[in-house]
N, C-alpha and C positions, 0 to 999 in steps of 0.2 A: 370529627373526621380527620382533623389532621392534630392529632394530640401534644404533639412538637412545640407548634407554633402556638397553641394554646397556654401551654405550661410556659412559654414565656411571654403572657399576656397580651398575644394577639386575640382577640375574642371574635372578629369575625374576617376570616381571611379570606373569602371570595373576595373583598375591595382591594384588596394587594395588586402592586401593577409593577412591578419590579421591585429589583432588589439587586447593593452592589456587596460587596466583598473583599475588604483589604486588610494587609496584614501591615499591625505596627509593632516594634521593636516583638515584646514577649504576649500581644492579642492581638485576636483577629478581631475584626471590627465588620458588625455586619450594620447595614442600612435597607430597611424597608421601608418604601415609596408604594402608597396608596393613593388609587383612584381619587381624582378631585371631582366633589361632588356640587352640584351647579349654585352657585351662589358664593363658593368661596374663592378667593381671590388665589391662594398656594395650594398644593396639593400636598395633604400629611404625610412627614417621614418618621418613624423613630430610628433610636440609633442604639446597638447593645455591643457590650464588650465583651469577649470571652477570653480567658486565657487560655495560651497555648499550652498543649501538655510536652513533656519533657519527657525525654528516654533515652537511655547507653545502649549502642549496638559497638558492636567490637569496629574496630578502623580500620586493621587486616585480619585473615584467616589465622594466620601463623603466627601472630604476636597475642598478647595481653594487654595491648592497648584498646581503650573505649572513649570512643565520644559521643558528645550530648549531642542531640536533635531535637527539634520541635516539629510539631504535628500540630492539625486541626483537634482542636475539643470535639470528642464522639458525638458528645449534644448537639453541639453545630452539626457538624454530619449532617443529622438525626433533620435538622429544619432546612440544612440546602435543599436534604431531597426532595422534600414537604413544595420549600420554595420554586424548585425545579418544577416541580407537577401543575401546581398553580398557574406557573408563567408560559413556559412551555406550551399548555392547553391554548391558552391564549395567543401565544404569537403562531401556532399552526394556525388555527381558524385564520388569522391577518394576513399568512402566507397563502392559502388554500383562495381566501379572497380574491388578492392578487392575482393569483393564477387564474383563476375563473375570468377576471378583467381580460387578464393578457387576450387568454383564450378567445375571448368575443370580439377584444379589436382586430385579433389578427383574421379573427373570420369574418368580420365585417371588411377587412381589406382584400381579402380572398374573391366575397360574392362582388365585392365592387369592379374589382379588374376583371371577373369572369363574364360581366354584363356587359363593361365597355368590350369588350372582346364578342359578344353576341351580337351586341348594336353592329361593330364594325361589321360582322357575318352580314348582316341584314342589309347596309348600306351598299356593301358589294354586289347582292343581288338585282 
């Protein structure tokens, strides 16, 4: 399902639990952090290097000057998005959670003020 992440020997990626992304001098350096599974004391990362690819775009319109740039490796691309979808999935559901929480304390704060406020109707009487 995610052929990306496969072909550079993640074999089972639903246990992924993020991932960072940095660039050093001529590679980007990616790191995948997987779910720690109960009994082990760290949580597995690996760690992979990709080089940057390299390209001339001119430097003005009007001249014949060019300079070089770096770019993300297509490859990589190719597992951000992979990675994206994997983590993504999961931090909505964590947000979605959250929200549901919010949503009940503030409605548990709601019926509570609406009660003290019926008691008091009733005391008046």
């Amino acid at each position: 399902m995610y052929p990306n992440l496969q072909n550079i020997g993640i074999s089972n990626p639903t246990d992924i639990e993020s991932y960072k992304l940095r660039q050093e001098v001529n590679n980007d350096i990616l790191k995948v952090y997987f779910h720690k599974h109960p009994g082990e004391l760290f949580a597995k990362s690996v760690k992979f290097k990709f080089p940057r690819q390299h390209k001339k775009v001119a430097a003005d319109r009007g001249t014949q000057e060019f300079r070089t740039i770096s770019e993300i490796n297509s490859n990589l691309r190719f597992i951000v998005e992979e990675l994206d979808q994997l983590t993504k999935k999961e931090q909505r559901e964590i947000d979605i959670k959250k929200q549901v929480l919010g949503d009940l304390k503030h409605l548990e704060k709601v019926v509570a003020e609406k009660i003290r406020e019926i008691e008091a109707k009733i005391e008046q009487l």
